[in-house]
C-alpha positions as a Markdown table, in Angstrom:
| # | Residue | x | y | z |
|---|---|---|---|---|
| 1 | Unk | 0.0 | 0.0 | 0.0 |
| 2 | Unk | 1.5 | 3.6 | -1.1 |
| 3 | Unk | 1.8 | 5.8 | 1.6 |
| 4 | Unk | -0.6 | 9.5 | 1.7 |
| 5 | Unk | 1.1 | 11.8 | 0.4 |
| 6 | Unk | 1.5 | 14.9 | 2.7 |
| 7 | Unk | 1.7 | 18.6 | 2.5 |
| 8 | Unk | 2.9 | 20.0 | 5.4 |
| 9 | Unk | 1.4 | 23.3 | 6.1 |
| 10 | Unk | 2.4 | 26.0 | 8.8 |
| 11 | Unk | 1.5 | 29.4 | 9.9 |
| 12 | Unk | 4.3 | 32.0 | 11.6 |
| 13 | Unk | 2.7 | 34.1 | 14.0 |
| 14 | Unk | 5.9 | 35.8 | 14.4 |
| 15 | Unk | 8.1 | 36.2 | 17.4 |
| 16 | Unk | 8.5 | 32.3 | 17.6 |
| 17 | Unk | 12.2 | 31.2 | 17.6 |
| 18 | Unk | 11.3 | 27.9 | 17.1 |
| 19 | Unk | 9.3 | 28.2 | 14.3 |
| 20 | Unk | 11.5 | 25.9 | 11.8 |
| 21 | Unk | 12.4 | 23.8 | 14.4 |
| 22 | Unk | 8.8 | 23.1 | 14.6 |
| 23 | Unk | 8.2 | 22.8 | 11.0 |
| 24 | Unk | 11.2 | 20.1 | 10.8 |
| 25 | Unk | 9.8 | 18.1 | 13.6 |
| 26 | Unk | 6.4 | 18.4 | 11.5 |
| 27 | Unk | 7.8 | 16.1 | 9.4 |
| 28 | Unk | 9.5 | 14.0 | 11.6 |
| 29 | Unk | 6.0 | 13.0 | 12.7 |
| 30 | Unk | 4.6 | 12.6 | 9.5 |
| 31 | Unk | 6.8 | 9.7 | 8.5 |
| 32 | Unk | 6.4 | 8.5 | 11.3 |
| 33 | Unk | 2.9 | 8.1 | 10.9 |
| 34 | Unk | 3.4 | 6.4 | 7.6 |
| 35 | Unk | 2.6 | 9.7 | 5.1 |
| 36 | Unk | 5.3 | 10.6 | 2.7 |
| 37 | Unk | 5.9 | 14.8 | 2.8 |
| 38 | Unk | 5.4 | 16.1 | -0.3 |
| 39 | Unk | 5.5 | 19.6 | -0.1 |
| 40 | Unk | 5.3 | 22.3 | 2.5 |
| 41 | Unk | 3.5 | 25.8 | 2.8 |
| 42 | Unk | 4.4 | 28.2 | 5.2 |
| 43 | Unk | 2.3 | 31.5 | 6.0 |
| 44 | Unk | 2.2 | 34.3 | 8.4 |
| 45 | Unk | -0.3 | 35.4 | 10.2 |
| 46 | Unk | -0.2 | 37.9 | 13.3 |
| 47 | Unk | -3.6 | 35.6 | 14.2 |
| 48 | Unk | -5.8 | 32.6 | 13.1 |
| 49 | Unk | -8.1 | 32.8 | 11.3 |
| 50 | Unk | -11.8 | 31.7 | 12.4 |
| 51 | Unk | -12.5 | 30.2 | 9.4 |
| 52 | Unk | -9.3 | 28.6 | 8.0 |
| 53 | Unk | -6.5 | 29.2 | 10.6 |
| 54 | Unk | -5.0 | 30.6 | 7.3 |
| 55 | Unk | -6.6 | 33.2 | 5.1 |
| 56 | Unk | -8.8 | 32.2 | 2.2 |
| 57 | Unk | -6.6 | 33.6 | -0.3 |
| 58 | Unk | -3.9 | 31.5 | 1.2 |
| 59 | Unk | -6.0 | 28.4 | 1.2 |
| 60 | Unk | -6.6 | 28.7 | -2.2 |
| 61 | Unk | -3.0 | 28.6 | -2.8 |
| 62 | Unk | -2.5 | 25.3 | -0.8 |
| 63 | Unk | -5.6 | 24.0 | -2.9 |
| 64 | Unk | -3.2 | 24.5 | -6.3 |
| 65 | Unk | -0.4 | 23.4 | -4.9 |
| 66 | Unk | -1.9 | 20.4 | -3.6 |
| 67 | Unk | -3.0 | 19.6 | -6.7 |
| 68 | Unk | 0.2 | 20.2 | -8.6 |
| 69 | Unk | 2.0 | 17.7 | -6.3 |
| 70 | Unk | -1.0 | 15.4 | -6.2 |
| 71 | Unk | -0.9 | 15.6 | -2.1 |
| 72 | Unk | -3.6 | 13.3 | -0.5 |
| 73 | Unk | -3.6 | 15.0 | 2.8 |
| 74 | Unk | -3.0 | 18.3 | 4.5 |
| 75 | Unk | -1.1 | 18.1 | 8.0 |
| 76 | Unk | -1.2 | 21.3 | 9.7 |
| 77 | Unk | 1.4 | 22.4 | 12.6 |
| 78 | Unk | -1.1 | 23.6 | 15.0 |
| 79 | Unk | -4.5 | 22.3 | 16.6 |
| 80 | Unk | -6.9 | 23.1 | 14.2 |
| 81 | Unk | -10.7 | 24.2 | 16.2 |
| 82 | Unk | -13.7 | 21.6 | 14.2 |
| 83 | Unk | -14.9 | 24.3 | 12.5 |
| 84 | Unk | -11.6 | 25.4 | 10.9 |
| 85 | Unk | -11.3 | 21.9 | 10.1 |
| 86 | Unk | -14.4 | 20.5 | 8.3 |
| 87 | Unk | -14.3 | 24.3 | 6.1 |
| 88 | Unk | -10.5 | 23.2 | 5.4 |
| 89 | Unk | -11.7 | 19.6 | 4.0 |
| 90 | Unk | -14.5 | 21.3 | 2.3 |
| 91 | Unk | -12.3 | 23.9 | 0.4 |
| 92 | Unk | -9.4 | 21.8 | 0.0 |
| 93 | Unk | -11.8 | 18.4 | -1.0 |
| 94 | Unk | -9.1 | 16.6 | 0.9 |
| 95 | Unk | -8.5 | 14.9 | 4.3 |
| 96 | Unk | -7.2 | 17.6 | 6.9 |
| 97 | Unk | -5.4 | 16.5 | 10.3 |
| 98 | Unk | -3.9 | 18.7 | 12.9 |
| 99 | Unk | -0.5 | 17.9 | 15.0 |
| 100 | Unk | -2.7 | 16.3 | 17.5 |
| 101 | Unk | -4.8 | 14.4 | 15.6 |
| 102 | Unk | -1.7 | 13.4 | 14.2 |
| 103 | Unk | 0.1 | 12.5 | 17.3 |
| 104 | Unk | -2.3 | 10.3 | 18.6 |
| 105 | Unk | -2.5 | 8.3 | 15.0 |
| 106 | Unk | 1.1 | 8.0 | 16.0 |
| 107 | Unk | 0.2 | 6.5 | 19.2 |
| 108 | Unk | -2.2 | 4.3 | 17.9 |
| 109 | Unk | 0.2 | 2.9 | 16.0 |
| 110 | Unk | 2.3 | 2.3 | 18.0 |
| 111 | Unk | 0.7 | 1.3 | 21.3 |
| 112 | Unk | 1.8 | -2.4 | 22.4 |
| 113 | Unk | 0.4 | -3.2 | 25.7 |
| 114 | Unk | -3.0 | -3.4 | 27.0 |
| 115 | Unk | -2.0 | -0.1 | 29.4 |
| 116 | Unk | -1.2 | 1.6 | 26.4 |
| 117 | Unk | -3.0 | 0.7 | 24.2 |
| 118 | Unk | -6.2 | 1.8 | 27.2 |
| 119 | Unk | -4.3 | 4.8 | 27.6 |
| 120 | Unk | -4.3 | 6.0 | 23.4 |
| 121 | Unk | -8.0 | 4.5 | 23.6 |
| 122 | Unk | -9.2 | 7.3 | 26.0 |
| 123 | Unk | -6.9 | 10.1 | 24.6 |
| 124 | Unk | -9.0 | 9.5 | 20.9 |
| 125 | Unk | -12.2 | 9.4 | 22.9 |
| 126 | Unk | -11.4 | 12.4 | 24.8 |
| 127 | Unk | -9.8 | 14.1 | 21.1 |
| 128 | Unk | -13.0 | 12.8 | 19.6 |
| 129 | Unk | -15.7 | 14.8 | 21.9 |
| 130 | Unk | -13.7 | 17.8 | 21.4 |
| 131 | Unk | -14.4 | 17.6 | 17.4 |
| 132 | Unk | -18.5 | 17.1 | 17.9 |
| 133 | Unk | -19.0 | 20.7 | 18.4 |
| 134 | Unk | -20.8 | 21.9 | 15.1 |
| 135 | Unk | -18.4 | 19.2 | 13.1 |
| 136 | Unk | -20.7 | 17.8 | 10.7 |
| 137 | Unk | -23.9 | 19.2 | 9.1 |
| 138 | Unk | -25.7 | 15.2 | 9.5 |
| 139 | Unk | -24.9 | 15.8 | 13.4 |
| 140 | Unk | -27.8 | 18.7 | 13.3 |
| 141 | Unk | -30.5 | 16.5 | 12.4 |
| 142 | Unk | -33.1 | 15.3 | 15.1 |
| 143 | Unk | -33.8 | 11.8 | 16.5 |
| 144 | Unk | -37.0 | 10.4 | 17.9 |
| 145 | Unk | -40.0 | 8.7 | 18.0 |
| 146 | Unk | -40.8 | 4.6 | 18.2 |
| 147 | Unk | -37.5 | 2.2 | 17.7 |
| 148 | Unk | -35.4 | 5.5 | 17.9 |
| 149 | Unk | -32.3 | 5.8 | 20.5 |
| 150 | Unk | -32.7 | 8.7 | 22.3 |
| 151 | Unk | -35.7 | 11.0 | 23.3 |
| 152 | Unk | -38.2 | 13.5 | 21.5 |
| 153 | Unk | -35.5 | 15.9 | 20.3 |
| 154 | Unk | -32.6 | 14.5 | 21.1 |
| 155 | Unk | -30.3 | 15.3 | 18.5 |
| 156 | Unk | -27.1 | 13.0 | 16.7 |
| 157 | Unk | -24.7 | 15.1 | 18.1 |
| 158 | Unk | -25.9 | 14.8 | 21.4 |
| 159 | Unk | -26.4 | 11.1 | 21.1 |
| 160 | Unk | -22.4 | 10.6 | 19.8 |
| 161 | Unk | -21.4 | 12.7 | 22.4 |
| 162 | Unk | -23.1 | 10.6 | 25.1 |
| 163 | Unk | -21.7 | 7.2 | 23.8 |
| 164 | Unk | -18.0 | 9.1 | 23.3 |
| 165 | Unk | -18.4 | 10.4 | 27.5 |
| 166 | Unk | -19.6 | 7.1 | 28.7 |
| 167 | Unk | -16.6 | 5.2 | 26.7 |
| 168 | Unk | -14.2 | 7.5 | 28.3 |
| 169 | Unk | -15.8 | 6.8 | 31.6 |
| 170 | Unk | -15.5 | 3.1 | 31.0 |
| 171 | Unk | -11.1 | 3.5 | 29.8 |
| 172 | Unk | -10.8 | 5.4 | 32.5 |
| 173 | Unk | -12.2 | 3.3 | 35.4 |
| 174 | Unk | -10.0 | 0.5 | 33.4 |
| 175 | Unk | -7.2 | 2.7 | 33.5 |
| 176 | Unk | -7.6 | 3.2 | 37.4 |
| 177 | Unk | -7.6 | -0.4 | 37.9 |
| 178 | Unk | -4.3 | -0.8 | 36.2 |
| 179 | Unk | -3.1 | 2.0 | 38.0 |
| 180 | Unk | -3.8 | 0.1 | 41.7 |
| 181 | Unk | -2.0 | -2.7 | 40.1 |
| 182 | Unk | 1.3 | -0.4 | 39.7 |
| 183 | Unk | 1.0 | 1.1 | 42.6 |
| 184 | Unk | 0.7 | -2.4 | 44.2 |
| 185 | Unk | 4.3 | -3.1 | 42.6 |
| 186 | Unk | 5.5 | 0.0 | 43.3 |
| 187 | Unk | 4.7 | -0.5 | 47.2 |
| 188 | Unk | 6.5 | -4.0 | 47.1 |
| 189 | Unk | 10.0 | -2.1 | 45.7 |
| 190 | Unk | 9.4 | 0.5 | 48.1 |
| 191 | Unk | 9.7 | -2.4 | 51.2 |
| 192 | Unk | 13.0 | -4.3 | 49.8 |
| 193 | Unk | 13.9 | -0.4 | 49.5 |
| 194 | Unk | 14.5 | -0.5 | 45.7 |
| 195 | Unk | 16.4 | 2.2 | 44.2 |
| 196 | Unk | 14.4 | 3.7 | 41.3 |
| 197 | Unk | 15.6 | 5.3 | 37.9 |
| 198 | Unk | 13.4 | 7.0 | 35.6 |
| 199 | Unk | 14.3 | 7.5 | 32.2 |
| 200 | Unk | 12.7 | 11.3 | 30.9 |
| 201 | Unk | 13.5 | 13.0 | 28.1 |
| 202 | Unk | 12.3 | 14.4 | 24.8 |
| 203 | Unk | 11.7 | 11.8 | 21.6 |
| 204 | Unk | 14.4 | 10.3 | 19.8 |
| 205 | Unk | 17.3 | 11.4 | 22.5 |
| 206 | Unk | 17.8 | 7.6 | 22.5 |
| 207 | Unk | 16.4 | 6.9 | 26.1 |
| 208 | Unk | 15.6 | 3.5 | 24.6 |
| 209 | Unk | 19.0 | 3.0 | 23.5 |
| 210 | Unk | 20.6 | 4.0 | 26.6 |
| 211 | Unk | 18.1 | 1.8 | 28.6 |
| 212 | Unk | 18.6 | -1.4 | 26.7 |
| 213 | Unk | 22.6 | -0.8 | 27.2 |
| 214 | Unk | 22.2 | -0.3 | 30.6 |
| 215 | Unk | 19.9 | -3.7 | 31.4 |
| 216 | Unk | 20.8 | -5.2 | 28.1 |
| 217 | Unk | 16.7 | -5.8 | 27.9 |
| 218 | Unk | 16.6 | -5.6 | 24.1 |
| 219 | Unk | 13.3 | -3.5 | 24.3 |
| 220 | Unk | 13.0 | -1.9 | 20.4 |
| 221 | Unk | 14.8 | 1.2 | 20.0 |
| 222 | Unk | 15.1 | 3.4 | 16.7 |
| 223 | Unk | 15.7 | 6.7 | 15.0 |
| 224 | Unk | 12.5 | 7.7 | 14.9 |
| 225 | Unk | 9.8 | 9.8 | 17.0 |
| 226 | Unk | 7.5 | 7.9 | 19.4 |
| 227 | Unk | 9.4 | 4.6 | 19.2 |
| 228 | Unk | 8.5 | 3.9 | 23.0 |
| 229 | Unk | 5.2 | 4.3 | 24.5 |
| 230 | Unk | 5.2 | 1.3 | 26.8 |
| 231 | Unk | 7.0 | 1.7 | 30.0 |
| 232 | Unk | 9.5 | -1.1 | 30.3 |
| 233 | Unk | 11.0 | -1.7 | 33.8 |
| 234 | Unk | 14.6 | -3.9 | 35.1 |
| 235 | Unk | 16.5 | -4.3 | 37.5 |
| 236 | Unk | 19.7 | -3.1 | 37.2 |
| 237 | Unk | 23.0 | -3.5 | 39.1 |
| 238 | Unk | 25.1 | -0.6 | 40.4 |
| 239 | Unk | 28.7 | -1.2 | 42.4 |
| 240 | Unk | 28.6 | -1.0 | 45.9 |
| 241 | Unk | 25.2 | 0.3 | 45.9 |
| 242 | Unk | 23.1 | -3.0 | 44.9 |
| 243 | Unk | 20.1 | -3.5 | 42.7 |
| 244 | Unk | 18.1 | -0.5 | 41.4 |
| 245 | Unk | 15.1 | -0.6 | 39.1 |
| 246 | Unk | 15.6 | 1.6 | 35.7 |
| 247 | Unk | 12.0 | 2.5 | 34.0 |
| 248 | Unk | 11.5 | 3.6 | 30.1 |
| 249 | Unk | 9.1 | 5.9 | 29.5 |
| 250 | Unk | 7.2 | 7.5 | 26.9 |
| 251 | Unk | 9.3 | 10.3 | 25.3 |
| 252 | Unk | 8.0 | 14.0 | 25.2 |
| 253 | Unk | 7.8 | 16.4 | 22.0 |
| 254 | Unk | 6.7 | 20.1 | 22.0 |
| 255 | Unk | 2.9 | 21.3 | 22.4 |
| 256 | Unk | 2.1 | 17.4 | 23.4 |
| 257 | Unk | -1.6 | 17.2 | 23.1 |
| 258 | Unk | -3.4 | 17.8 | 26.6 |
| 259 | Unk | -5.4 | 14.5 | 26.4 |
| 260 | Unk | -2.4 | 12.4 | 25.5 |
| 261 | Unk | -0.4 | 13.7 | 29.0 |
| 262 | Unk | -3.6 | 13.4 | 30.9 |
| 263 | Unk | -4.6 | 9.7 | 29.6 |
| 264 | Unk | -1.0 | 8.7 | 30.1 |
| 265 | Unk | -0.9 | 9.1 | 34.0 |
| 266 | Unk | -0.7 | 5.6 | 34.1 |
| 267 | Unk | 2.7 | 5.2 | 32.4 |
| 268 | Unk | 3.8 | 8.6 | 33.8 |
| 269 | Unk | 2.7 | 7.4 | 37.1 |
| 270 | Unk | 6.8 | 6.0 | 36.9 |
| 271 | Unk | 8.2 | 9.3 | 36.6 |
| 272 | Unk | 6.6 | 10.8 | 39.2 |
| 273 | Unk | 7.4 | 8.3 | 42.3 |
| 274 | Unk | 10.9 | 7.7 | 41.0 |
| 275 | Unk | 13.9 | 8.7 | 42.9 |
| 276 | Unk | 15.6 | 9.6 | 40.5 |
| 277 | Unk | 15.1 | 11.2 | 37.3 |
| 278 | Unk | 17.7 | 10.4 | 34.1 |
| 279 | Unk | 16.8 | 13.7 | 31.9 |
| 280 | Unk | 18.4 | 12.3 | 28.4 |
| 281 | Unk | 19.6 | 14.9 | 26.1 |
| 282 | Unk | 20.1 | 14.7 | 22.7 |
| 283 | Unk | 23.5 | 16.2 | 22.5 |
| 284 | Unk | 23.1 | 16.5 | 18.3 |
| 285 | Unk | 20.5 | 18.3 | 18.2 |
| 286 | Unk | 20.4 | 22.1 | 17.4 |
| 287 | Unk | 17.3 | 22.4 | 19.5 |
| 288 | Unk | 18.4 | 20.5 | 22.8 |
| 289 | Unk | 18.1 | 23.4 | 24.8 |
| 290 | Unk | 14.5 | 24.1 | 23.8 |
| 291 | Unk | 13.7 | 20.4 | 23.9 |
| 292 | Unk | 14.8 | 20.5 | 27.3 |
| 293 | Unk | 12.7 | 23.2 | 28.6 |
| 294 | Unk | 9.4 | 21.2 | 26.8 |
| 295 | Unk | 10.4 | 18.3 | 29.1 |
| 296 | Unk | 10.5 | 20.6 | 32.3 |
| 297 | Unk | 7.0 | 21.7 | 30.8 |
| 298 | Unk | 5.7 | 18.7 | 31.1 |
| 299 | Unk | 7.0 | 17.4 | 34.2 |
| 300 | Unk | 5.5 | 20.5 | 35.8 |
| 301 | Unk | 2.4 | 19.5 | 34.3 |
| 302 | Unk | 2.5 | 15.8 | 36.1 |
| 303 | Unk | 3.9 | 17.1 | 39.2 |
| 304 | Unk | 7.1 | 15.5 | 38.5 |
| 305 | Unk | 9.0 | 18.8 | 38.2 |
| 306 | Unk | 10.8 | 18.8 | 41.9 |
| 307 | Unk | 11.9 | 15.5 | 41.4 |
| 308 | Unk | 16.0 | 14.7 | 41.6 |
| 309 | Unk | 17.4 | 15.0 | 38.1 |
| 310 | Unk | 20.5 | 13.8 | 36.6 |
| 311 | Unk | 20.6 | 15.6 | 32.9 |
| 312 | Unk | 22.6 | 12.8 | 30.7 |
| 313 | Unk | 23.8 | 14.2 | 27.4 |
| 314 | Unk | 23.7 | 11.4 | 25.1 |
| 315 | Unk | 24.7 | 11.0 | 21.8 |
| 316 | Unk | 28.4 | 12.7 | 21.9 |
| 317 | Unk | 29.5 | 10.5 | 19.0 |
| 318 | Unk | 27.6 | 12.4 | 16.6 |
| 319 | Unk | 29.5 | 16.2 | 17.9 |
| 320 | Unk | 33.0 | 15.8 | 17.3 |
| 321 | Unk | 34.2 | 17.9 | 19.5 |
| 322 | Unk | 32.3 | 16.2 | 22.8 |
| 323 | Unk | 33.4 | 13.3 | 21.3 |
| 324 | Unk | 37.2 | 14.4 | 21.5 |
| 325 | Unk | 36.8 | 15.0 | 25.5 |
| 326 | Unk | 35.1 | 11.9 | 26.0 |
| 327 | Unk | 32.7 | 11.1 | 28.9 |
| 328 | Unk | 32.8 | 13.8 | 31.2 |
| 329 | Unk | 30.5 | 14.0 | 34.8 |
| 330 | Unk | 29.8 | 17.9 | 35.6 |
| 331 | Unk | 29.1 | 18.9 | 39.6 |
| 332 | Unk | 26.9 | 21.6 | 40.7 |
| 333 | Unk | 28.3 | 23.7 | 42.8 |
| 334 | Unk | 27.5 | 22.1 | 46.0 |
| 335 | Unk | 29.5 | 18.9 | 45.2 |
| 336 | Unk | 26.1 | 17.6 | 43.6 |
| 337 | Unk | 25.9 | 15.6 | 40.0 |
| 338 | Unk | 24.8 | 17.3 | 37.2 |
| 339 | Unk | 25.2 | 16.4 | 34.2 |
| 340 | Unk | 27.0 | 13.1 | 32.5 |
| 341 | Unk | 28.2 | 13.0 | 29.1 |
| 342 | Unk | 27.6 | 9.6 | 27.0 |
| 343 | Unk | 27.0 | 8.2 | 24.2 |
| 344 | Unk | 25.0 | 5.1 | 24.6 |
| 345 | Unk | 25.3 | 3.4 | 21.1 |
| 346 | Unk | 28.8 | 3.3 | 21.4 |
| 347 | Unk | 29.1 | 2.4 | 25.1 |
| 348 | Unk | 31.1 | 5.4 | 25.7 |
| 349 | Unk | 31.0 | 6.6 | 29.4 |
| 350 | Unk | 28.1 | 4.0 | 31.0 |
| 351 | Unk | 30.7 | 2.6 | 33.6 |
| 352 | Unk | 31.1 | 6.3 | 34.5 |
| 353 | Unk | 27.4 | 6.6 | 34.7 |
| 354 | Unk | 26.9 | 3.2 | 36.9 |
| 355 | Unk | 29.3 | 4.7 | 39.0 |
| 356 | Unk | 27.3 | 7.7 | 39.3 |
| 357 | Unk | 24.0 | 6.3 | 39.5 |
| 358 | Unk | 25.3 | 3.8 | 42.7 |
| 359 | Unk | 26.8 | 7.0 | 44.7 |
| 360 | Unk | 23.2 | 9.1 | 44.5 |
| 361 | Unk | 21.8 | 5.9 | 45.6 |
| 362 | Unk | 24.2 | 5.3 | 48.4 |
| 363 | Unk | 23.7 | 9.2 | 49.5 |
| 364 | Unk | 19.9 | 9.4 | 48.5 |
| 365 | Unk | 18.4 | 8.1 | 52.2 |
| 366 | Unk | 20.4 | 10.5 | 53.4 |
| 367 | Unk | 19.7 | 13.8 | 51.8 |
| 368 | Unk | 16.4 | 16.1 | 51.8 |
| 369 | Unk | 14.5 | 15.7 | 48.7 |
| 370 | Unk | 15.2 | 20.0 | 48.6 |
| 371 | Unk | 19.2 | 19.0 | 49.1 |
| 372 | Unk | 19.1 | 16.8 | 46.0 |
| 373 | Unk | 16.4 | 18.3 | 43.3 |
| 374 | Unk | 17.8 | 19.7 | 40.2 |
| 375 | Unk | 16.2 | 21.0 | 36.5 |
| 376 | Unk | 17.3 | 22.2 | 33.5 |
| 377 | Unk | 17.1 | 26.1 | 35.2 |
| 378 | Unk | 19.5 | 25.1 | 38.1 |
| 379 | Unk | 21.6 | 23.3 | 35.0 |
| 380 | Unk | 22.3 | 26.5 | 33.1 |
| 381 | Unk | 22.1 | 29.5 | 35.3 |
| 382 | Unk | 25.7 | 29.4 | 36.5 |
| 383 | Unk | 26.8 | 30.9 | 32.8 |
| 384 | Unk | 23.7 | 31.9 | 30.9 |
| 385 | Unk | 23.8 | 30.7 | 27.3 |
| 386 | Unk | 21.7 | 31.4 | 24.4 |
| 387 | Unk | 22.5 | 28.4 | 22.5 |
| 388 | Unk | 24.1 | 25.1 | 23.4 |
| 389 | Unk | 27.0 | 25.8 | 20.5 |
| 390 | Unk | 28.9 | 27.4 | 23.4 |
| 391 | Unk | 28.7 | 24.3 | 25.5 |
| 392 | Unk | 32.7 | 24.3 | 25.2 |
| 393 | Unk | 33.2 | 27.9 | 26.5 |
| 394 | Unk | 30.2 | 27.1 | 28.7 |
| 395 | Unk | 31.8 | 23.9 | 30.3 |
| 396 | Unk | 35.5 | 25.7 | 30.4 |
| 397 | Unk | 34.0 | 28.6 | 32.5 |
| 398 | Unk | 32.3 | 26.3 | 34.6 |
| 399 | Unk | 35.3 | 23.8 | 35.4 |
| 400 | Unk | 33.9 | 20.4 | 33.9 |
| 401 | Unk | 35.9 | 17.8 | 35.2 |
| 402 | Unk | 35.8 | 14.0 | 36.2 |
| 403 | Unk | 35.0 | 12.3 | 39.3 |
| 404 | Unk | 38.5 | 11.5 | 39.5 |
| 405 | Unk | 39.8 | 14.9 | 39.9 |
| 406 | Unk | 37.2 | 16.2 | 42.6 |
């Protein structure tokens, strides 16, 4: 089967720095899906339109060039209101998706066991009840009378939307049960005193890679968005510190879709009791700094955000210059651990990490949850840099340096 072929379409409101960014990751995501970009259209717009997000005249122009490069479907970079939508399939006579609409058909795909696939169940439900509102014209008409679901003047929209609400209340009672089941595991690590690791990070920083070198699990792992969605758990050995359990999470991407973190507390439910958080970096990216602060954002949002971090750069084989230095393990100020450079394909620097991971477990029952917490602000705001291009002036003006020479 040929894969749709896409046009990726985009509108600058201005002021946003990570506008192309965006628009690249767009992409990302649509492969991912299974579409094959085509073309892409880019606008500005100070502010969306009611009726097409774009203006009309520039909706006309995606029309024709739709139909010059034969594109099957139009995959906007924004969340698109119904209305704006169903006019956009009506003027375009083509199918139109939004990035959450396309997220969660990434999700769906992608979705493996029966807590996650529950989990991408109730974000569609929820994603679905949001698109009844004036959606279709057939949802206006009136049902009634003998044999007829519903009462005198109920209408089809109303109808839909009850059967979508009570399907969401059935996931998430489902979801709540698995939920107690987890916590029921959770309770038996907590009273052997388990040490738990949390992988967190934004997609395709190679959490998944680093986790299967770590436990050598084997859990799939590839170069492409959303490759985990399960959460995986091992145990893992550290020196002198004993067993630890190390989680895999679902990675996070920019403007995640509301109903995805919400019907995901289940696998997120991980990250949060954790004590310890691995934030994986993707040191090749031109965006890491940005991707970074999305994570925070989204930690915040599960309550996750005070929770001990250890920020682990991964990926140096791919920036020469890292690469040249080798695995490196930068202190906070106070003595602290704060950031580890790897690179977990290659093998490069794990030892180091073990090593690190067994001494915050060793000192963990003995410092203040306050004494130990540390995020992506408390990570950059000895030197304040715009860009992580600097990171060798940044790291020489902060005095990176090995456990060995503390």
């Amino acid at each position: 089967m040929q894969p749709a072929r896409a046009a990726l379409v985009g509108i600058d409101p201005g002021g946003k720095p990570d506008f192309a960014e965006s628009m690249a990751e767009l992409g990302l995501l649509a492969s991912s899906a299974g579409s094959e970009p085509v073309m892409t259209l880019i606008g500005k717009r100070a502010k969306p339109d009611p009726a097409y997000y774009m203006g009309s005249g520039k909706a006309t122009e995606l029309r024709e060039q739709m139909d010059a490069h034969q594109a099957d479907i139009a995959i906007f970079n924004h969340a698109l209101s119904p209305v704006q939508q169903r006019n956009l399939e009506r003027h375009l006579k083509r199918h139109v998706i939004d990035r959450t609409g396309l997220i969660l058909d990434i999700f769906a795909q992608r979705a493996k066991s029966h807590v996650g696939k529950t989990q991408v169940e109730l974000a569609n439900v929820r994603y679905q009840v949001s698109r009844l509102v004036k959606a279709w014209s057939h949802l206006e008409r009136q049902k009634g009378g003998i044999g007829m679901r519903g009462g005198p003047g109920e209408t089809q929209m109303e109808l839909d939307r009850r059967m979508l609400e009570n399907k969401a209340k059935r996931l998430q009672a489902e979801l709540a049960k698995l939920q107690k089941q987890q916590a029921t595991q959770r309770r038996a690590r907590e009273r052997r005193d388990v040490f738990s690791v949390s992988l967190v990070g934004y997609t395709n920083a190679g959490k998944s890679t680093l986790f299967n070198a770590l436990t050598k699990a084997g859990t799939y792992a590839a170069d492409q968005l959303f490759a985990t969605l399960d959460t995986t758990s091992r145990k893992i050995y550290l020196p002198e510190a004993g067993q630890a359990v190390l989680s895999d999470t679902v990675g996070f991407i920019r403007d995640l879709p509301h109903q995805l973190v919400e019907a995901f507390r289940a696998t997120l439910d991980e990250t949060v009791r954790a004590d310890l958080l691995l934030h994986v970096v993707d040191a090749s990216s031109f965006d890491r700094q940005q991707q970074m602060l999305e994570v925070d954002k989204v930690l915040a949002e599960i309550q996750a955000d005070q929770s001990p971090q250890l920020i682990v750069v991964n990926k140096i084989d791919r920036v020469p210059a890292l690469m040249a230095r080798g695995p490196v393990l930068r202190y906070h100020r106070d003595g602290r651990p704060a950031a580890i450079y790897v690179s977990a394909k290659d093998g490069i620097g794990l030892d180091l990490l073990r090593e690190t991971l067994a001494e915050i477990a060793k000192n963990t029952a003995r410092m203040k949850p306050s004494e130990e917490t540390s995020s992506v602000a408390d990570f950059e705001q000895e030197v304040p840099v715009k860009r992580w291009e600097s990171l060798d002036f940044y790291h020489s003006r902060t005095g990176v340096y090995s456990p060995h020479d503390a």
